[in-house]
N, C-alpha and C positions, 0 to 999 in steps of 0.2 A: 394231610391235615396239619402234620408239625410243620410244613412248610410256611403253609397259612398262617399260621398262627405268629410263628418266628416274624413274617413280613408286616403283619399287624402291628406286633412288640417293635419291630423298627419306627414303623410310621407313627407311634404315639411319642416311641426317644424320639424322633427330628421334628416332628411338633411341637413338644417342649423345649426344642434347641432355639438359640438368640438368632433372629434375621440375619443378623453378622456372618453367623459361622455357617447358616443355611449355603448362604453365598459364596461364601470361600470354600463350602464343601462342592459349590455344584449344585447342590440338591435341587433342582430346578421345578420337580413335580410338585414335591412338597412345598416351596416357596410360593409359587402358583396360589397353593389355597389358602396359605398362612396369612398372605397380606393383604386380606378381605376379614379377616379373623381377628385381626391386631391390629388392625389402622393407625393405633393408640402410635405403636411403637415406631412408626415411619415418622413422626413424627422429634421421638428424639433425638438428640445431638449427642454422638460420643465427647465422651470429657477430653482424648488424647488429640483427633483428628479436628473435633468441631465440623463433623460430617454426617450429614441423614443418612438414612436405608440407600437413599437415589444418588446421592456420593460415591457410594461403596461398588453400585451397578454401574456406574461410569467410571469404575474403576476394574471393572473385571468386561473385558473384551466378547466373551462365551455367551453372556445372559441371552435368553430368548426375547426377541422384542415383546411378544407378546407378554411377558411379566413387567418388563420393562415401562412397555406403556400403561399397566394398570398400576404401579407402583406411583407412576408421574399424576396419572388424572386421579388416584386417592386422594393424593398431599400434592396439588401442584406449585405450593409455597414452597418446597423445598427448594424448584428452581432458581431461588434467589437468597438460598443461605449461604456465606461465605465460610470456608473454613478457617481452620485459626492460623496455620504454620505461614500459607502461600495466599489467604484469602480467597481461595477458587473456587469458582459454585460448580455445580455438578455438569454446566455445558464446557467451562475452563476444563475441568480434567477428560470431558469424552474428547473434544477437540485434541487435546494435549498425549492421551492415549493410545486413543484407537480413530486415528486417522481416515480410514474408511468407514465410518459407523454413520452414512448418511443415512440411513435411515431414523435410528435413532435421535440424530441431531433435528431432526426432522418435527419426531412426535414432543423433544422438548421447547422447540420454538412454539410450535402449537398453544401449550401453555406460559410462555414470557409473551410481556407488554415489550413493543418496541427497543423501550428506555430500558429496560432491563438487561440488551444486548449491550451495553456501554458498560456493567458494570465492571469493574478494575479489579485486578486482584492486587499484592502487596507490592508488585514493583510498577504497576501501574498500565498490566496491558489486558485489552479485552479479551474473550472468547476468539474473535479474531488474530488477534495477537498468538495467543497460543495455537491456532489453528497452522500459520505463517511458520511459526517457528520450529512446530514440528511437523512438515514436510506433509500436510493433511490434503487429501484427494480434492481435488480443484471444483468439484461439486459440494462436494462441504461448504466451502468458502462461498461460492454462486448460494446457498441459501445461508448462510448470515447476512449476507448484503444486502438479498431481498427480502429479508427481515425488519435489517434496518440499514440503510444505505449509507447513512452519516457514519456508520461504523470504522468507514476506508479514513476516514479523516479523523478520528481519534486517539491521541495523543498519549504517551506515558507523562504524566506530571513534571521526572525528575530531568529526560535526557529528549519531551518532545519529539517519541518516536511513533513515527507510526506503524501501522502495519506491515505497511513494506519494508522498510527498516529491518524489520524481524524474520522476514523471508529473505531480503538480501544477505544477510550475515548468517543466517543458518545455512545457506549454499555456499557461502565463502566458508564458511567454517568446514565442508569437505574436501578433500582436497582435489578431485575429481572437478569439483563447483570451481574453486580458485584456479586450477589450469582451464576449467574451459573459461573461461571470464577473461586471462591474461591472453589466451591464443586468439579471442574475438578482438581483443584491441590488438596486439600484433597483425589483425589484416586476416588472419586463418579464417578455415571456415568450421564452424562446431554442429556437426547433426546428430549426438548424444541426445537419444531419448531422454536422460538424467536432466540435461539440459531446456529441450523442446518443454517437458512439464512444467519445469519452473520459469523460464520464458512468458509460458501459456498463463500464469498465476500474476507475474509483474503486468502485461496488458491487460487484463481484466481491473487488476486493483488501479490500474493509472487511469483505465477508461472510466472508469467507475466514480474515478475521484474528478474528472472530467465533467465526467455528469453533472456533476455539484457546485463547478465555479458558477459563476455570472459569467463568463463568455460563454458556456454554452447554447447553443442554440438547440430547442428542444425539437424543430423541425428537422433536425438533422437523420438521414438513414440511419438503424439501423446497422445496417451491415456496413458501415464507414466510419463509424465510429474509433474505430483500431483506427485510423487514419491521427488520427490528434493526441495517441499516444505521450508524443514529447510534450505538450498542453499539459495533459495530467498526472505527470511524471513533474512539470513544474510548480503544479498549483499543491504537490505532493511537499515538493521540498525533498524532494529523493536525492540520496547523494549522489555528485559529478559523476563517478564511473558508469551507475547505472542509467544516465543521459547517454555518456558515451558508448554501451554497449547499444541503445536503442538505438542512435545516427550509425555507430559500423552496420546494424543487420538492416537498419531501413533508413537509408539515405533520404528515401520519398518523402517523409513523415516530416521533413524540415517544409516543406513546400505548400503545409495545408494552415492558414489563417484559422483564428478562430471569429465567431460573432463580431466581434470591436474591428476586423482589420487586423488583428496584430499577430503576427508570424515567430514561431518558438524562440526566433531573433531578436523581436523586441522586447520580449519578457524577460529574458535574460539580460537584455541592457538595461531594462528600467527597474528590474530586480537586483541585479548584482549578486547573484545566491550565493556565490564562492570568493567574491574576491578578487584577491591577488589571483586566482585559478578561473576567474571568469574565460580568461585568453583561450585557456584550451578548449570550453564549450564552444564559443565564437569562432574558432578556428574551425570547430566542426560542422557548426551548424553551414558557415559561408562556404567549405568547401562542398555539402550535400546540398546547396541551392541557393549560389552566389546571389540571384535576384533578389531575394528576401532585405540584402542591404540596400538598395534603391528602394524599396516596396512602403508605402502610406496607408496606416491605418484611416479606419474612419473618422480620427482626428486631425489628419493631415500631417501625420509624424511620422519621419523618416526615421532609422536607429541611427544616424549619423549625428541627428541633432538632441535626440533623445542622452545618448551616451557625453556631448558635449557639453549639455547643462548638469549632467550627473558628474562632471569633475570625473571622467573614465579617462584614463592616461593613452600613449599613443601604440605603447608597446602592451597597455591593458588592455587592446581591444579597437581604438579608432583606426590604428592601422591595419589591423585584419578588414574593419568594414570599405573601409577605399579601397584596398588590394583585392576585395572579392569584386566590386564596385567604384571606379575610379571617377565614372562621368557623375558622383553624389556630388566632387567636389566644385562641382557648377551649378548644383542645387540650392533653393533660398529655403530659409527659414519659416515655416506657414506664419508664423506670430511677429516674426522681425524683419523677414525679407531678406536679412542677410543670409551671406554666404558661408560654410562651415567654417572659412579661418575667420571671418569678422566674430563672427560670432564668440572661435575663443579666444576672439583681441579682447571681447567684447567686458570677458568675466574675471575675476582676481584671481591670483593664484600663479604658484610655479605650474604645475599640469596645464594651465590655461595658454601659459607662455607658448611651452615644450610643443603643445598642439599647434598653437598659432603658425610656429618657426616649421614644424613637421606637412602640417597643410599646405602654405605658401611652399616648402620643397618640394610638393608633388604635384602642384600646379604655377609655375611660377608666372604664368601669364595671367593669373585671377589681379597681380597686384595691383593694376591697373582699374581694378574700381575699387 
């Protein structure tokens, strides 16, 4: 009977205790009934955190989903308060936490509008964002996307990062990540599990962001989609290395067109992503499938001539495309019919010269027309 009674005397103190403290204690039985009891109080925002009741549960790893999910379809507006320090709604911190919590991330999709998945926290990155950066189970990630799919392509405001962005640099940042990274361009081979995961996370967010160009074609398998990797690895705007890591592990993946005709070759010549560093993707790309530089889009454009009205230098890039491809330099122009060195007789400029004198040396029988 004192036992009884003592157990009563408990259950009426953590009845009166703050949803706060229920939480940090554990108290899971009691919470259970309390947040049918107080609805009121899920409702408010601590003054320190600027965080709901459903903050505080995306903040503690243990919760039962079952409280979990009646806390969310009480107040499902909580979904979309931001706190005050970091701005994160309560999917930014489960992401950010508890890495494995697919479940949960689950029943709070449930409750967000599409648009909702975008919102930023203060440095400017999604739920995705945070997902990427802290190393979160690759099925987490498969449903914010199929949540909201535009997600792979949004941006942080200040530094235009996307998602990938935030996974490449949280792997570089171990150092485990940064050697297997340097030993894939040395030529090595990397079969680290550690690696394989995160591997598995870049082809998804590239495929993914593939899905979404205009070259896509939406007739495309299924199951070949991983094929166009470097496609949505460029339509990503991912930095250089992690191009070059994709061509060292899959040379293949130079050799698939998208929709338009245009091969990860011509993208990078009529995009230019890097620069003065364009040479070294071009170098990879011609050496994983020298054909791709003779190869015509469904506009009738070669990368030879593409690269020579873009003012691309000879050591920028036109002399990789002849050296992968030497018979381009008896190619005409679809538009002008000229040949690549008329062509940069054709246009101003010192590059134009450099190219002109460079072409006529690798073919000097063309000078004759």
């Amino acid at each position: 009977m004192r036992e009884k009674f003592s157990n009563v005397l408990a259950e009426r103190h953590d009845s009166s205790e703050p949803l706060i403290a229920l939480i940090k204690d554990e108290k899971w039985a009691t919470l259970r009934t309390e947040v049918h009891k107080r609805r009121e109080e899920l409702k408010e925002v601590d003054q320190r955190l600027g965080w709901t009741i459903l903050h505080h549960l995306c903040d503690t790893p243990p919760v039962p989903a079952d409280v979990f999910q009646d806390v969310v379809k009480l107040y499902p507006e909580a979904t979309k308060v931001q706190g005050k320090s970091w701005g994160q709604t309560p999917l930014h911190i489960l992401c950010r936490k508890s890495q494995k919590s697919l479940g949960k991330v689950e029943i709070l999709l449930q409750y967000m509008a599409p648009e909702d998945l975008l919102i930023q926290n203060r440095f400017g990155g999604t739920a995705l964002h945070s997902a990427c950066a802290s190393h979160a189970w690759i099925p987490v990630l498969r449903a914010l996307i199929k949540a909201n799919p535009s997600i792979v392509m949004a941006r942080t405001p200040e530094y235009s990062h996307t998602a990938l962005i935030a996974l490449w640099q949280s792997h570089l940042q171990t150092i485990p990540g940064a050697m297997q990274v340097a030993r894939i361009l040395e030529g090595d081979e990397v079969c680290e599990n550690h690696f394989r995961k995160f591997w598995e996370k870049v082809v998804l967010l590239a495929t993914e962001a593939y899905k979404l160009s205009p070259a896509y074609d939406p007739n495309t398998d299924p199951t070949e989609v991983e094929k166009y990797t470097l496609h949505g690895l460029q339509y990503l705007r991912a930095p250089l290395k992690v191009h070059k890591v994709a061509i060292q592990l899959h040379p293949e993946w130079a050799a698939y067109p998208d929709s338009d005709g245009n091969y990860p070759l011509h993208h990078i010549v009529i995009q230019r992503p890097f620069r003065i560093k364009d040479i070294e993707l071009i170098t990879g790309l011609t050496e994983a499938y020298p054909e791709a530089a003779s190869k015509r889009n469904k506009k009738g454009e070669t990368p030879i001539f593409i690269a020579l009205r873009e003012r691309m230098s000879w050591n920028g890039g036109v002399g990789a495309l002849v050296r992968a491809q030497p018979d381009i330099l008896s190619t005409r122009d679809r538009e002008t019919g000229l040949y690549p060195f008329l062509l940069a007789a054709s246009l101003a400029g010192k590059v134009a010269v450099e190219n002109t004198y460079e072409l006529l040396a690798a073919n000097p029988h063309l000078v004759k027309y």
